[in-house]
C-alpha positions in Angstrom: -36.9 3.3 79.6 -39.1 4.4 82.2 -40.4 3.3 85.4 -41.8 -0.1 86.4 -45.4 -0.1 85.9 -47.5 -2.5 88.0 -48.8 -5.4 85.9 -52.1 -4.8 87.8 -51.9 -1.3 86.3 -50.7 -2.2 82.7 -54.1 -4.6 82.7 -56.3 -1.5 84.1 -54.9 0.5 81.2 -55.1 -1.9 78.1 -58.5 -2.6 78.7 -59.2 0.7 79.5 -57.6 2.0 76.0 -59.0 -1.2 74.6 -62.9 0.1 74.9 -61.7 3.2 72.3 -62.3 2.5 68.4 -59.1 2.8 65.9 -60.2 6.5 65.4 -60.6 7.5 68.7 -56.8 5.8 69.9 -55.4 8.6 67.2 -56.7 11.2 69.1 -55.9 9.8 72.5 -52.5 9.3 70.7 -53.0 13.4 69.7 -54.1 14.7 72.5 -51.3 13.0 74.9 -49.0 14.4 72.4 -50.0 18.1 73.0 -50.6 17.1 76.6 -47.3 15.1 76.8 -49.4 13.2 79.5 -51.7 10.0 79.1 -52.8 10.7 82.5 -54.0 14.3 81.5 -55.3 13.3 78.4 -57.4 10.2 80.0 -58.8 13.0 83.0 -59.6 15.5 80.3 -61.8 12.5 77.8 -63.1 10.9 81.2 -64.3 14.7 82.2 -62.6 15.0 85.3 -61.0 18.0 83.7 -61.6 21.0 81.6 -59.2 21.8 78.5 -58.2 24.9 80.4 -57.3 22.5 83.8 -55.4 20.3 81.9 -53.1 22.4 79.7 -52.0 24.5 83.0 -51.5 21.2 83.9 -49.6 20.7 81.1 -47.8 23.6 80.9 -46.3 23.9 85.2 -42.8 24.6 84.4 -43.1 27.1 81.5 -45.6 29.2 84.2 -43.1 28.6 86.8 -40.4 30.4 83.9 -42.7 32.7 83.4 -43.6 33.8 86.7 -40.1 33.6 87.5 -38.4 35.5 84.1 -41.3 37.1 82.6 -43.6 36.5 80.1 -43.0 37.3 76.1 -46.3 37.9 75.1 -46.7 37.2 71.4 -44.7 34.1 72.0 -46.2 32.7 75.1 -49.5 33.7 74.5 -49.4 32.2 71.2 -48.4 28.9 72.6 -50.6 28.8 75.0 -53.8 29.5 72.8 -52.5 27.5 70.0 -52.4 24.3 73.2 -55.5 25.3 74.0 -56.9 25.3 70.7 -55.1 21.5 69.8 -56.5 20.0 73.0 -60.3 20.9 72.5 -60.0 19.9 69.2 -58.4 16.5 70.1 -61.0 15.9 72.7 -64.2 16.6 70.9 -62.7 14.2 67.5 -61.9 11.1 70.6 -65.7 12.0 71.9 -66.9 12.2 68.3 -65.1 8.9 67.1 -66.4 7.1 70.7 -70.0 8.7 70.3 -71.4 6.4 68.1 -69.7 3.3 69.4 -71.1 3.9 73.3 -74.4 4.6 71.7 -74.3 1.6 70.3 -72.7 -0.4 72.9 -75.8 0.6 75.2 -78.2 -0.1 72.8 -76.9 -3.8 72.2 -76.3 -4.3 76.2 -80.6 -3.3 76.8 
């Protein structure tokens, strides 16, 4: 269950997904996992956002907790480096696996 999503939208989306290889979808599929956002995860591979941007993103309500309680620094810190660390790694395999495919994409469309 979620909310309705625009059939407009749901088009936009498919065929946006649809231009990524098998490979790349598993870490789109990765990535939106650590991000627990598509919409993060498809700002950070499109470059509208830095890994840094988009885990703060990521991550408002445990820095509203920990503004708020305090922060437990071999825990938080931990998390937050290990997020870090999973999201650039996600990213550069999708722009790895999508690399070769755009090259060749261009190459076929000159």
């Amino acid at each position: 269950m979620g909310p309705s999503i625009p059939a407009k939208t749901r088009e936009v989306l498919v065929s946006h997904l649809a231009s990524y290889n098998t490979w790349a979808l598993q870490g789109i599929e990765f990535v939106a996992a650590q991000l627990k956002s598509l919409v993060l995860t498809l700002g950070l591979i499109d470059l509208h956002l830095t890994v840094e941007q988009a885990v703060l993103l990521s991550r408002l309500e445990e820095e509203y907790q920990i503004q708020k309680w305090g922060n437990i620094e071999w825990a938080h810190d931990y998390e937050l480096q290990e997020l870090r660390a999973r999201t650039a790694a996600g990213t550069l395999f999708i722009h790895l696996c999508s690399e070769s495919t755009t090259v060749k994409h261009k190459l076929l469309n000159e």
